[in-house]
N, CA, C and O atoms as a DFTB+ gen file, in Angstrom:
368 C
 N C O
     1  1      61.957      27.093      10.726
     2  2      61.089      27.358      11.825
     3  2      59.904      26.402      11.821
     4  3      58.890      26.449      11.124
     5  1      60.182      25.712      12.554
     6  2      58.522      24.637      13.378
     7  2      58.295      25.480      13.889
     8  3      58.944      26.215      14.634
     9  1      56.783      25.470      13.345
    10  2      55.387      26.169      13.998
    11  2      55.025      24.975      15.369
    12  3      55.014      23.882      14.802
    13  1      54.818      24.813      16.454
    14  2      53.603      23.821      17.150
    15  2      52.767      24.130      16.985
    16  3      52.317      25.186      16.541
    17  1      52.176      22.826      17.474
    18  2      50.895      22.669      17.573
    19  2      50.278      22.491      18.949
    20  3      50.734      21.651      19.725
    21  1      49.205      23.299      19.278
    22  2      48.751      23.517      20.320
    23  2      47.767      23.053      21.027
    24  3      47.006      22.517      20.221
    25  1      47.341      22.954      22.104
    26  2      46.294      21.491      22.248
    27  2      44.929      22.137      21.722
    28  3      43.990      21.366      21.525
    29  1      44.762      23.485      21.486
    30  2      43.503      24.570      21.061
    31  2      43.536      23.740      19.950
    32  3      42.772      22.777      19.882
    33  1      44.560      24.073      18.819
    34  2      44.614      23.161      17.268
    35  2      43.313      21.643      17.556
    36  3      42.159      21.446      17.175
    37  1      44.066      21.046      18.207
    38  2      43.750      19.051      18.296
    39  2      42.309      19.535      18.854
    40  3      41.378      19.092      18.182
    41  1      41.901      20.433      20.051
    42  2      40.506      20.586      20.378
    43  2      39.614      21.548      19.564
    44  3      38.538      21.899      20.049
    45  1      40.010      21.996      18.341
    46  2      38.939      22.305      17.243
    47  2      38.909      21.199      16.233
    48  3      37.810      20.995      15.718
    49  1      39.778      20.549      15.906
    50  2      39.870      19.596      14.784
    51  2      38.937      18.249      15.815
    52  3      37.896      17.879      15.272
    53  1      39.178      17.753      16.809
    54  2      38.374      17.129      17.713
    55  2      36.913      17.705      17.199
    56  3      36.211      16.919      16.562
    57  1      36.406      19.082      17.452
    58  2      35.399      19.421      17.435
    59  2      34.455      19.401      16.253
    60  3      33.246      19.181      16.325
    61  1      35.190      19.671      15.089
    62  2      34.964      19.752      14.202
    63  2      34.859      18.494      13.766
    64  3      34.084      18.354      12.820
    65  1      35.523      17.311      14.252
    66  2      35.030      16.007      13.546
    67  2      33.730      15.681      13.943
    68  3      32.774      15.374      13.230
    69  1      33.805      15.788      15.250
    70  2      32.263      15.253      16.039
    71  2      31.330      15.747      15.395
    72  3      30.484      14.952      14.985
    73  1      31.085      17.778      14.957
    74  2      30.781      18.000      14.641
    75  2      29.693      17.518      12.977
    76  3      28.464      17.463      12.919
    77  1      30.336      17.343      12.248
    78  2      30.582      16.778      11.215
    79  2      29.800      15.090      11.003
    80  3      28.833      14.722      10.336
    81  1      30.710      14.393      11.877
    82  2      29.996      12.746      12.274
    83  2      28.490      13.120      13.233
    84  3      27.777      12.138      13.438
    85  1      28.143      14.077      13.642
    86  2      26.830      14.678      14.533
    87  2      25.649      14.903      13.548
    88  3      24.487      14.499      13.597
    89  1      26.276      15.641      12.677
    90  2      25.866      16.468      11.724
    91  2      25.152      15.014      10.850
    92  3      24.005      14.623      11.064
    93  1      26.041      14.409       9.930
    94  2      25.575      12.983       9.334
    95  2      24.821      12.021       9.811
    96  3      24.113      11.341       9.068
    97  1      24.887      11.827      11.253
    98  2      24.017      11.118      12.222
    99  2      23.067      11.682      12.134
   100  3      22.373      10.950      11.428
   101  1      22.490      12.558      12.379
   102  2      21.323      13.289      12.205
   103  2      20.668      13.636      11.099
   104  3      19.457      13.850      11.147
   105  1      21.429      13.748       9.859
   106  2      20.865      13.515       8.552
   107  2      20.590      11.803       7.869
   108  3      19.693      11.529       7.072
   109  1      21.309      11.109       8.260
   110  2      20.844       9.630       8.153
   111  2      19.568       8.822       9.015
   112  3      18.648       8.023       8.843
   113  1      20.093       9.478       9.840
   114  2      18.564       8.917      10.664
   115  2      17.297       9.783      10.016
   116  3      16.135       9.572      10.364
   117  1      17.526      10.392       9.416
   118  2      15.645      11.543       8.976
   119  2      15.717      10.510       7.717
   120  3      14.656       9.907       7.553
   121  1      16.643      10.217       6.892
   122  2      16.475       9.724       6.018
   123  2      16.118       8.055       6.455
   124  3      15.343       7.451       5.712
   125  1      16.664       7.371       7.599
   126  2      15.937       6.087       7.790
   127  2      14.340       6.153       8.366
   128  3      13.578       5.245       8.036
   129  1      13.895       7.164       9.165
   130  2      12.753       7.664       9.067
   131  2      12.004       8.040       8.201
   132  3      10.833       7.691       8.347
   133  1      12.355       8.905       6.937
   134  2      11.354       8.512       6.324
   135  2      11.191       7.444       5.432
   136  3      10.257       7.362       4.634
   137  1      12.244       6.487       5.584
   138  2      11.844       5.264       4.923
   139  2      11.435       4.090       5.319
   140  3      11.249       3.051       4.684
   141  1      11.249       4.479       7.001
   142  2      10.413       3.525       7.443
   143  2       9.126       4.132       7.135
   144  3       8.217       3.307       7.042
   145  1       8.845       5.178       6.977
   146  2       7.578       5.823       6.751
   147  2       6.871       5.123       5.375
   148  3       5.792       4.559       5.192
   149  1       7.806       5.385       4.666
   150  2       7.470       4.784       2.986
   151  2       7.294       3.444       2.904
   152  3       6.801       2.817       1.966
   153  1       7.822       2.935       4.176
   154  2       7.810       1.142       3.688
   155  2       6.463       0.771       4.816
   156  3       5.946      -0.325       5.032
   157  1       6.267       1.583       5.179
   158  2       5.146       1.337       6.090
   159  2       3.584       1.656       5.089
   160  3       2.683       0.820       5.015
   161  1       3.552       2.650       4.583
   162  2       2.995       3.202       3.500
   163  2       2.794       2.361       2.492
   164  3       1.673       2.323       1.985
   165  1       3.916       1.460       1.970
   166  2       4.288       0.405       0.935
   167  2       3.019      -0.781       1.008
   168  3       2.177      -1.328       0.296
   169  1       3.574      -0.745       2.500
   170  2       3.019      -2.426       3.122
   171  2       1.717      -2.353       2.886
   172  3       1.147      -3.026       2.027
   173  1       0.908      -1.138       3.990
   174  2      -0.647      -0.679       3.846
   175  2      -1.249      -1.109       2.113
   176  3      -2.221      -1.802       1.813
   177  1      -0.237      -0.388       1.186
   178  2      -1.095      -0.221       0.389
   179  2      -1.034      -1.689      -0.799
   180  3      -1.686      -1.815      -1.835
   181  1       0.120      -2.795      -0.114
   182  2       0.507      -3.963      -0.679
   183  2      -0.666      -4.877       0.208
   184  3      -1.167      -5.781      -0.461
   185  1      -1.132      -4.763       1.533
   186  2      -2.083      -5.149       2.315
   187  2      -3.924      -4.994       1.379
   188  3      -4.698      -5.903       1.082
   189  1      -4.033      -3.801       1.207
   190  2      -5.112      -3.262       0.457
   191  2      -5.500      -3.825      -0.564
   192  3      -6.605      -4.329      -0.762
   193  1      -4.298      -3.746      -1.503
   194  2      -4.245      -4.903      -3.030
   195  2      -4.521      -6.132      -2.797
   196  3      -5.022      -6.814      -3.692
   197  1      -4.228      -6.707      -1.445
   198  2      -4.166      -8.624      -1.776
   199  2      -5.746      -8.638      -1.402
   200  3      -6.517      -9.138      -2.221
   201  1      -6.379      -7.965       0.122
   202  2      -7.514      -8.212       0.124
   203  2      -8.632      -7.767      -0.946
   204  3      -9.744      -8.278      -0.810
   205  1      -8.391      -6.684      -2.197
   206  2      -8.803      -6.163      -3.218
   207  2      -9.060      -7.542      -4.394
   208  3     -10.040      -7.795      -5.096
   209  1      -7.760      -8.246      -4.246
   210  2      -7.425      -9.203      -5.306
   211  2      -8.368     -10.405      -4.802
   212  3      -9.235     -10.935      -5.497
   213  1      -8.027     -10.771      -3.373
   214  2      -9.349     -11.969      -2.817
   215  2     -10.895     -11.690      -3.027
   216  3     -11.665     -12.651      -3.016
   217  1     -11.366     -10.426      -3.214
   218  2     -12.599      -9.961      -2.857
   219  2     -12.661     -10.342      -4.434
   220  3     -13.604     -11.088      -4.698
   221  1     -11.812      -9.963      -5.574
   222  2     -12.073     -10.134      -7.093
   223  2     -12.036     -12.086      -7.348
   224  3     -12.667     -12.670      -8.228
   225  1     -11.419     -12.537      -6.646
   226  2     -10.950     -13.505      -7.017
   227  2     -12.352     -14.472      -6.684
   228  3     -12.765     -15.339      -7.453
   229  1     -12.922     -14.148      -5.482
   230  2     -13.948     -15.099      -5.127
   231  2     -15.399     -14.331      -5.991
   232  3     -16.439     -14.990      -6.010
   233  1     -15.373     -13.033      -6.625
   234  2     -16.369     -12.652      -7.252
   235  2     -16.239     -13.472      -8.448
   236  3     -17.399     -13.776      -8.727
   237  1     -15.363     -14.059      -9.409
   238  2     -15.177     -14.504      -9.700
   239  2     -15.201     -16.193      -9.906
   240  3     -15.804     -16.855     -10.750
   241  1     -14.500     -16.534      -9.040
   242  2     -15.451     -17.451      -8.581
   243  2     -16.822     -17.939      -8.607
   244  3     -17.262     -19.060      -8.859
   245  1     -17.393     -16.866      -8.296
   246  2     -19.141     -16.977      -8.111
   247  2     -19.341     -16.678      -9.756
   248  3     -20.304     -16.915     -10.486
   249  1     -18.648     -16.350      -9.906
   250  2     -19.357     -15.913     -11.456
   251  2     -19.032     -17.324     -12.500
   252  3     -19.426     -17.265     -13.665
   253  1     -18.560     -18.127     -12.184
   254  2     -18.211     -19.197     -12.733
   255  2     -19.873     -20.480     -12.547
   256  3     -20.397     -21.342     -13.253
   257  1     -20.118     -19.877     -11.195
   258  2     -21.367     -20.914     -10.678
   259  2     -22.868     -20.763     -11.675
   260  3     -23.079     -19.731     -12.311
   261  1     -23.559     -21.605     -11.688
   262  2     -24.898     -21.952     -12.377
   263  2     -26.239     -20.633     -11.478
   264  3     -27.157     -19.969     -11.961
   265  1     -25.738     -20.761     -10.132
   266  2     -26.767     -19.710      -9.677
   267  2     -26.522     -18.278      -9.874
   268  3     -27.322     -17.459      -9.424
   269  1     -25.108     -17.795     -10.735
   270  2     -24.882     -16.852     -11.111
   271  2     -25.400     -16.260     -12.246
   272  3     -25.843     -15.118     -12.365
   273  1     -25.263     -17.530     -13.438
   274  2     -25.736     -17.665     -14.628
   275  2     -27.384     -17.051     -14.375
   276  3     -27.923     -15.982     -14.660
   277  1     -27.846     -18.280     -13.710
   278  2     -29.406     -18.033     -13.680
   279  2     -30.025     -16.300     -12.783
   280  3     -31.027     -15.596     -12.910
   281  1     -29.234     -16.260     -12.233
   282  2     -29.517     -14.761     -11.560
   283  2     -29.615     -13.918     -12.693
   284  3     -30.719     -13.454     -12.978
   285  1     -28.344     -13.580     -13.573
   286  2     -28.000     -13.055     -14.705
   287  2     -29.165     -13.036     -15.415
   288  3     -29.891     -12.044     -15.348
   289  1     -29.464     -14.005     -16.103
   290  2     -29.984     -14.341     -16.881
   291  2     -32.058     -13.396     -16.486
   292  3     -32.713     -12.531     -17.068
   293  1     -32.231     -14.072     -15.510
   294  2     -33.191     -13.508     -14.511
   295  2     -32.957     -11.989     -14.736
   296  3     -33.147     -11.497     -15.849
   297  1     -32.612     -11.367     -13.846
   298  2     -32.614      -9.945     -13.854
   299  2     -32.148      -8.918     -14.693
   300  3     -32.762      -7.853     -14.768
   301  1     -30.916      -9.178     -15.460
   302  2     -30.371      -8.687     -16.388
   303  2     -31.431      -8.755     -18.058
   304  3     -31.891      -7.908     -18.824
   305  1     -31.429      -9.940     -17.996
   306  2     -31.585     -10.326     -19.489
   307  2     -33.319     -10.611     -19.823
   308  3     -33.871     -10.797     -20.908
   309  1     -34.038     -10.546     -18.088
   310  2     -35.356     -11.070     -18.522
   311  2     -35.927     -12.476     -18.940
   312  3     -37.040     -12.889     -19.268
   313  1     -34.803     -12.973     -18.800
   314  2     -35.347     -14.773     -19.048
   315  2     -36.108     -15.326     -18.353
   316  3     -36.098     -14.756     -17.262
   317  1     -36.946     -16.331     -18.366
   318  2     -37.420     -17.296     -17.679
   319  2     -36.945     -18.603     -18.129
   320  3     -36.361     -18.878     -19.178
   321  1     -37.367     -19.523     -16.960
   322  2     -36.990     -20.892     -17.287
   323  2     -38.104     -21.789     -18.095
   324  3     -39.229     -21.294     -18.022
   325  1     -38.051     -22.584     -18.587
   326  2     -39.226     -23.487     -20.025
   327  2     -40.499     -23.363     -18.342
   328  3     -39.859     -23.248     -17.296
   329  1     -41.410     -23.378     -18.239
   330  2     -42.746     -24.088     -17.614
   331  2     -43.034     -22.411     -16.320
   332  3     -43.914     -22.026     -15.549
   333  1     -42.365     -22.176     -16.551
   334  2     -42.436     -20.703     -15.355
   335  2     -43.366     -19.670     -16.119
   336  3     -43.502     -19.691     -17.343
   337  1     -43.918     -18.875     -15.380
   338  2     -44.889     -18.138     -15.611
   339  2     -44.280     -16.277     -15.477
   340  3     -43.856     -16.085     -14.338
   341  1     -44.206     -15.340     -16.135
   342  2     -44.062     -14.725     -16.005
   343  2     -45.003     -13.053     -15.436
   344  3     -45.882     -12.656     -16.201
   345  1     -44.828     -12.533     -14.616
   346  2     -46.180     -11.672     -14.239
   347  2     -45.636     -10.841     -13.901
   348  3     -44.696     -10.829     -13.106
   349  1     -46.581      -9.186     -14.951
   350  2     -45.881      -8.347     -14.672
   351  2     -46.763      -7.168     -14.038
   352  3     -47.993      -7.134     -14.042
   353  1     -45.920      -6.232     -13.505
   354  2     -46.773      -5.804     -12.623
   355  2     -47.307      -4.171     -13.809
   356  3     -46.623      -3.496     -14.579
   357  1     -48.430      -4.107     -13.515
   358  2     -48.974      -2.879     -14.332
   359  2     -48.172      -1.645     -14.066
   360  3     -47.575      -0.945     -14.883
   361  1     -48.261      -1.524     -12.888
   362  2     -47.785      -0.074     -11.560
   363  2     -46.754       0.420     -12.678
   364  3     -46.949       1.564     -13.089
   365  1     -45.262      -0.571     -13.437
   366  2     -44.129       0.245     -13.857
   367  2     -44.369       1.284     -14.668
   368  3     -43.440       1.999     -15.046
C-alpha cells in the first residue's frame, strides 16, 4: 500500500521551510546589527585613542624643548638664572 501525498503535505513542508529560512533571516540580521553597533563603538573608541596619543605625543614634544626645561625649572624647582634677582612676596 502507497500512501500519497497530498498537495496539504508539499504546502506545510513549503511552510515550514520559509518558516525556518524567516526565522534565521531574522536572527542573522540582529546579530549583523549588533555588530555594526560594536564596530561602530570600536571605531569611536579607536578615534579617541589616536587623538589621546597626538595630544601625548606633542606634550612630549614640548617637553623635549629648552622653554620647557626653563619653565620647570622656574616654577617647580625654584631656580633662577646666574644675574636674575629673586623677590619674594611677604603676603605667602
Amino acid at each position: 500500500m502507497r500512501r500519497r501525498v497530498t498537495p496539504k503535505f508539499w504546502l506545510l513542508v513549503i511552510a515550514v521551510t520559509v518558516l525556518v529560512f524567516g526565522i534565521s533571516f531574522v536572527v542573522l540580521q540582529a546579530r549583523y546589527s549588533q555588530g555594526q553597533r560594536l564596530l561602530a563603538q570600536v571605531e569611536k573608541s579607536r578615534n579617541e585613542l589616536f587623538l589621546k596619543v597626538d595630544e601625548l605625543s606633542d606634550q612630549l614634544d614640548y617637553a623635549k624643548t629648552d622653554e620647557y626645561v626653563m619653565r620647570t625649572a622656574r616654577d617647580e624647582l625654584g631656580m633662577i638664572m646666574p644675574e636674575e634677582v629673586r623677590y619674594v612676596n611677604g603676603a605667602r
